[in-house]
MARZAPA-781497 format. One record per residue (C-alpha): residue number from 1; residue in three letters; x, y, z. Coordinates in steps of 0.2 Angstrom, whole numbers, plus 5000, padded with zeros to 4 digits. Each point is the difference from the previous one (the first is absolute). Layout:
// residues N
NUM|ALA|X|Y|Z
...
END
This chain:
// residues 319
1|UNK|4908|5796|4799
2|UNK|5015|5005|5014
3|UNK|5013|5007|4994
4|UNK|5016|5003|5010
5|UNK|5015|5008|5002
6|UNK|5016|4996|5006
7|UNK|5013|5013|5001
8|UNK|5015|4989|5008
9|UNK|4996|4982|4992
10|UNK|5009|4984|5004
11|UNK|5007|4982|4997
12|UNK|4997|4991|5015
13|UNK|5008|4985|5004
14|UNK|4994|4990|5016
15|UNK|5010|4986|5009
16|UNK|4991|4989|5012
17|UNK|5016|4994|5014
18|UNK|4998|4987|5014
19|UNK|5005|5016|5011
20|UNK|5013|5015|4997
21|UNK|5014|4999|5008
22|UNK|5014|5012|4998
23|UNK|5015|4997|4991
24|UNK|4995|4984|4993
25|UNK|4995|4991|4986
26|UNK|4984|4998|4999
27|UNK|4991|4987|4987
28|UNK|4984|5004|4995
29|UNK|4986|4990|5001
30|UNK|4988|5010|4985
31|UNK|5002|5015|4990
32|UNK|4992|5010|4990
33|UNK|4999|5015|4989
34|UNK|4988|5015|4997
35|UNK|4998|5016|4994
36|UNK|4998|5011|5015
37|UNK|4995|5016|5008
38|UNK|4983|5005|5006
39|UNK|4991|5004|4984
40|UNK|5007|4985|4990
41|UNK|4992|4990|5016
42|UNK|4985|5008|5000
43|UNK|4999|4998|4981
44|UNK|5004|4982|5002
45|UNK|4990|4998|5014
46|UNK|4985|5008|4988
47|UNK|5006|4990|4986
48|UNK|4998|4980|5011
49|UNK|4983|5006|5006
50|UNK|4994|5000|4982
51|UNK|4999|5021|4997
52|UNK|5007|5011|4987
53|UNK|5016|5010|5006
54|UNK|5011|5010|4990
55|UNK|5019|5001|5007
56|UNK|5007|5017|4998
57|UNK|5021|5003|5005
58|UNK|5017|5006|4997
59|UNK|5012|4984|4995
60|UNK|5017|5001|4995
61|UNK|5014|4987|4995
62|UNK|5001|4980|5002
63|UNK|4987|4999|5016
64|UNK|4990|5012|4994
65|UNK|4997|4991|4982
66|UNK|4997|4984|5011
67|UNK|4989|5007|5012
68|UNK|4989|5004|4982
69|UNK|5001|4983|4995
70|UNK|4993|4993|5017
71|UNK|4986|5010|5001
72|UNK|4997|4995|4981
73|UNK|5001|4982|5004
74|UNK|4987|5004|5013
75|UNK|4988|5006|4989
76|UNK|5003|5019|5006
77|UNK|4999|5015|4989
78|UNK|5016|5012|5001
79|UNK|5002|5016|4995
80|UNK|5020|5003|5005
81|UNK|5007|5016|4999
82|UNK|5020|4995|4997
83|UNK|5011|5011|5010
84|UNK|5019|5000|4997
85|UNK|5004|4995|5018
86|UNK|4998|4979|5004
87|UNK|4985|4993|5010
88|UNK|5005|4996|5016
89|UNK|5001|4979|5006
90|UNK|4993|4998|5019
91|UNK|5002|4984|5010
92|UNK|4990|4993|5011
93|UNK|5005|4986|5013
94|UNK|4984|4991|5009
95|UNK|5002|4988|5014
96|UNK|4987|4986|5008
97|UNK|4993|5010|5014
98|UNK|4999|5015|4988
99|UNK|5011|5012|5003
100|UNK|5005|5009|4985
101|UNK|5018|5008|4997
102|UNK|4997|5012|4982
103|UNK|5015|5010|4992
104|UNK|4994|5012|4989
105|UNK|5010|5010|4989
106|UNK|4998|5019|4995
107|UNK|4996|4999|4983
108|UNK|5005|5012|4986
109|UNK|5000|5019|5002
110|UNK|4986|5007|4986
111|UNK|5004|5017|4990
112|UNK|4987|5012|4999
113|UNK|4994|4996|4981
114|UNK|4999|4980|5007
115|UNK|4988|5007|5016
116|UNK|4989|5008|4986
117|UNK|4999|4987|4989
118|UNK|4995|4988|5014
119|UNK|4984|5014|5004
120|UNK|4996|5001|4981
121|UNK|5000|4981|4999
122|UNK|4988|5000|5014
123|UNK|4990|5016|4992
124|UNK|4998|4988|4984
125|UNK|4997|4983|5006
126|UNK|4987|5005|5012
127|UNK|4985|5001|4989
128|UNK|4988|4989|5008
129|UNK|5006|4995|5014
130|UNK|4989|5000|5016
131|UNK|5015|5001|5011
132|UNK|5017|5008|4999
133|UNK|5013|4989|5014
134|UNK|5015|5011|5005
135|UNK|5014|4990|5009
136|UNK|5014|4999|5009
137|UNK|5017|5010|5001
138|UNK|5004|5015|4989
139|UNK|5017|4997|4993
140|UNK|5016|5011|5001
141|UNK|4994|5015|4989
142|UNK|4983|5001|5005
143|UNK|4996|5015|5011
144|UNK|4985|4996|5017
145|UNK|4990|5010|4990
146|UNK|4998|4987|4985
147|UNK|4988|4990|5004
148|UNK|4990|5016|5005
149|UNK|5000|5007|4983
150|UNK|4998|4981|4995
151|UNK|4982|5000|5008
152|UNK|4996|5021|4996
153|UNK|5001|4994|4981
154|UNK|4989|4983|5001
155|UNK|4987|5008|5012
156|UNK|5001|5016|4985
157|UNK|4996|4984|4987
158|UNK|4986|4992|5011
159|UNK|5010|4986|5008
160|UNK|4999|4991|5014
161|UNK|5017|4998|5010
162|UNK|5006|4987|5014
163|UNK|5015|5006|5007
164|UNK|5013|4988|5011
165|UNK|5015|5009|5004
166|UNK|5008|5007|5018
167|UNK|5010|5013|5004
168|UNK|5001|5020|4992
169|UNK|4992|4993|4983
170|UNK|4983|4993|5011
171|UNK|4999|5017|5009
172|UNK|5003|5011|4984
173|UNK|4987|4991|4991
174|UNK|4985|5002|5012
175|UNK|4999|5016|4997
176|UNK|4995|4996|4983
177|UNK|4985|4990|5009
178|UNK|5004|4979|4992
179|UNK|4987|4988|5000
180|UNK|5007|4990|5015
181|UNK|5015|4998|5004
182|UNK|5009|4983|5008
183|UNK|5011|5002|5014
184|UNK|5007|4985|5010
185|UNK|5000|5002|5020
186|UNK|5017|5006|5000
187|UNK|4999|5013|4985
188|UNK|4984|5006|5008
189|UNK|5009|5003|5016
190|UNK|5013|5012|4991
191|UNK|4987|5009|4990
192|UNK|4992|5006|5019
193|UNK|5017|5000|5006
194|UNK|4998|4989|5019
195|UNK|4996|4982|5004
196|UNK|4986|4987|4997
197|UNK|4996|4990|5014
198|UNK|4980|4995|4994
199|UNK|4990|4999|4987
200|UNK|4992|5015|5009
201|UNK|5016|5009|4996
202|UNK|5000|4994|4982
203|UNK|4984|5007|4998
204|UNK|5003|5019|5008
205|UNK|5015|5000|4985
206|UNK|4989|4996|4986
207|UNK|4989|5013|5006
208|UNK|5016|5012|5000
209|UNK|5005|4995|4982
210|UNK|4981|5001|4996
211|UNK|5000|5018|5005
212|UNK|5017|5004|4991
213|UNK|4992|4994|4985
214|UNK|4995|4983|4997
215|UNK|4985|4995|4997
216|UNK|5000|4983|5006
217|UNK|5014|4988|5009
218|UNK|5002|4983|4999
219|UNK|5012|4997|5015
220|UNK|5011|4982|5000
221|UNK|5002|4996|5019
222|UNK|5010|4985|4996
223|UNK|4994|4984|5008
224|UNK|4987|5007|5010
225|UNK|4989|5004|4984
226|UNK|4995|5017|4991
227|UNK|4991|5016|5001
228|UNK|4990|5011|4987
229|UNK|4996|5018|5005
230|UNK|4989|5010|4988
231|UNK|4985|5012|4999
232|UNK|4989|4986|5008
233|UNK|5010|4998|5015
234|UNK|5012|4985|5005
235|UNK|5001|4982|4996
236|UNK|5010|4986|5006
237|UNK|5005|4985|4993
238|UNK|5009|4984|5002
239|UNK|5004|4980|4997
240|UNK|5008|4986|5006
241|UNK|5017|4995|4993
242|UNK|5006|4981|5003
243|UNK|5017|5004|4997
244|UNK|5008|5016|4994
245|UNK|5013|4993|4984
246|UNK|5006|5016|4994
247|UNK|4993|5016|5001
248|UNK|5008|5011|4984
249|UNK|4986|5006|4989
250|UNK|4985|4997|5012
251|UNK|4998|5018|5003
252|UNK|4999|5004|4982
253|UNK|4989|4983|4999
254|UNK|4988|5009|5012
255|UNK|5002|5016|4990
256|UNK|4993|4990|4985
257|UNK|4987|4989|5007
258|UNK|4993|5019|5006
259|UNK|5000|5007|4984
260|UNK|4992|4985|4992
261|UNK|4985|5001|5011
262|UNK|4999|5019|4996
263|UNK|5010|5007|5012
264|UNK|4987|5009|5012
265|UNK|4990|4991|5016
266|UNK|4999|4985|5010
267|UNK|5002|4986|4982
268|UNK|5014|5007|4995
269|UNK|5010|5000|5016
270|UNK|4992|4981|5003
271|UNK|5010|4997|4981
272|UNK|5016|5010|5007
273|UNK|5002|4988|5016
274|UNK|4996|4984|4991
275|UNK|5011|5003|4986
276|UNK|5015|5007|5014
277|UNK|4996|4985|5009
278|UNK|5004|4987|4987
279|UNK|5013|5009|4992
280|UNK|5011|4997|5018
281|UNK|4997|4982|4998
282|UNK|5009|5000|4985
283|UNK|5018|4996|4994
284|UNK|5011|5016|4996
285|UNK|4988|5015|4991
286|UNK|4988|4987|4992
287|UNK|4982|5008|4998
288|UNK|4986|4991|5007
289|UNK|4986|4993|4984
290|UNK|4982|4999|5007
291|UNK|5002|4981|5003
292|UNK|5012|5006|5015
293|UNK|4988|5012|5009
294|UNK|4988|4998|5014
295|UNK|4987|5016|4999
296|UNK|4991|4990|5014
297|UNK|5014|5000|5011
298|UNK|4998|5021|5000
299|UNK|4992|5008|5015
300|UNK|5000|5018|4996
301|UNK|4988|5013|5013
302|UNK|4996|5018|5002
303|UNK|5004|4998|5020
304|UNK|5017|5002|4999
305|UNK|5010|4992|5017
306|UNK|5008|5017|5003
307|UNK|5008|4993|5016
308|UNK|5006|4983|4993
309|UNK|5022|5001|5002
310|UNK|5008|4998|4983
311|UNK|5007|4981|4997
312|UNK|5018|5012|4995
313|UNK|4997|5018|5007
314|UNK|5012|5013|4990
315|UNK|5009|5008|5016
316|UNK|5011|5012|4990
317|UNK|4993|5009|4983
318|UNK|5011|4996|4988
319|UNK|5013|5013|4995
END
């Protein structure tokens, strides 16, 4: 069983437009709406593949009531924590050639007593389960150091943690050594704090964030594929995609499909590429089901292309 937890959850509402222009009204030509932010994802993600997963996170008002009933229609366990301030609504706007415009929203500010209530919900729910998922942003209220104390306590229990967040909460928490963490090119290039021009590059940073703490990386380098770095060295991974359709969620679809296949080694990175890769050729934040995957499709190998130039190089760390 995975369970995860979302500190900043969402309603997300995704518009597909013949193209975004400015100051215009634009018709949509499909819509949809889903119960976002990276735990929910992985959770959902978990959940079409067939696995057990146990959703765990703070909701408040009208979207946070509706964000429970979606995942409940999906077949997803919750275990909300309500809060006083109002889930926050995020929209996404996807064109053809799939670029994506997001807007997302600050959420509520959590009080002190709703920050511990959301680690004792954790604490209680976690019996049994073979991987603890921590992910996304920490919401007004919530000091860097939460996720830190977040992963002290589950390691205390026996627990497994995946962490996928960025920023002051990321390097706070790898002190407190989590079970792999899940940057994406860009938040790995602000955790080392300079550019990344090749997968070379990528690697020397998960070798940095392995000695901070972290005991393994699983590194998205976007459409150039993914990398794992662990105790038995460095792996590389990729697919082919016919056609990127929207790529909300795939990270966290990757996320999943790692922890399903155990999440250490060669397998489970071959899981977390096919399942990123399907979940891009997908409408809105849809998880991909194992009738959309293609684990033969996967070339993952231990000789890393160290010099190979980055398809979108991350010229400025991200402030």
């Amino acid at each position: 069983m995975i369970l995860t937890l979302t500190p900043n959850p969402s309603l997300d509402r995704t518009y597909e437009v013949p193209s975004l222009d400015r100051g215009e009204v634009i018709r949509a030509t499909g819509d949809r709406m889903d119960p976002g932010g990276k735990g929910v994802n992985v959770s959902r993600a978990v959940a079409a593949a067939g696995a057990e997963t146990l959703a765990v996170l703070p909701l408040g008002g009208a979207p946070g009531a509706l964000v429970a009933q979606l995942l409940d229609e999906q077949g997803i366990k919750v275990a909300p924590v309500w809060v006083a301030g109002q889930t926050r609504s995020n929209i996404a706007v996807a064109e053809p050639d799939g670029t994506l415009t997001k807007i997302n929203a600050a959420g509520p500010e959590l009080t002190g007593v709703e920050a511990e209530l959301l680690l004792s919900a954790v604490r209680e729910r976690s019996a049994g389960a073979d991987w603890i998922a921590c992910c996304g942003s920490l919401p007004r209220g919530l000091a860097p150091s939460w996720y830190a104390d977040l992963v002290a306590r589950a390691h205390a229990a026996g627990a497994r943690i995946a962490l996928d967040t960025s920023g002051p909460a990321l390097l706070a928490a790898l002190a407190e050594r989590p079970d792999v963490v899940k940057p994406n090119a860009e938040e790995l290039a602000e955790a080392v704090g300079r550019p990344l021009a090749t997968v070379g590059d990528a690697v020397k940073a998960a070798e940095e964030l392995r000695e901070l703490g972290a005991r393994a990386v699983l590194a998205s380098l976007g459409a150039d594929g993914q990398l794992l770095v662990d105790d038995s060295g460095a792996y590389f991974a990729s697919a082919p995609v016919d056609a990127v359709r929207s790529n909300v969620g795939a990270g966290d679809s990757s996320l999943a499909g790692f922890l399903i296949a155990g999440g250490t080694g060669a397998p489970a990175l071959a899981s977390a590429v096919a399942h990123g890769a399907a979940a891009v050729q997908l409408p809105g934040s849809a998880m991909p089901t194992p009738s959309d995957l293609a684990p033969d499709a996967v070339t993952v190998t231990s000789e890393v292309p160290m010099d190979r130039v980055l398809t979108e190089p991350v010229s400025e760390p991200v402030s």
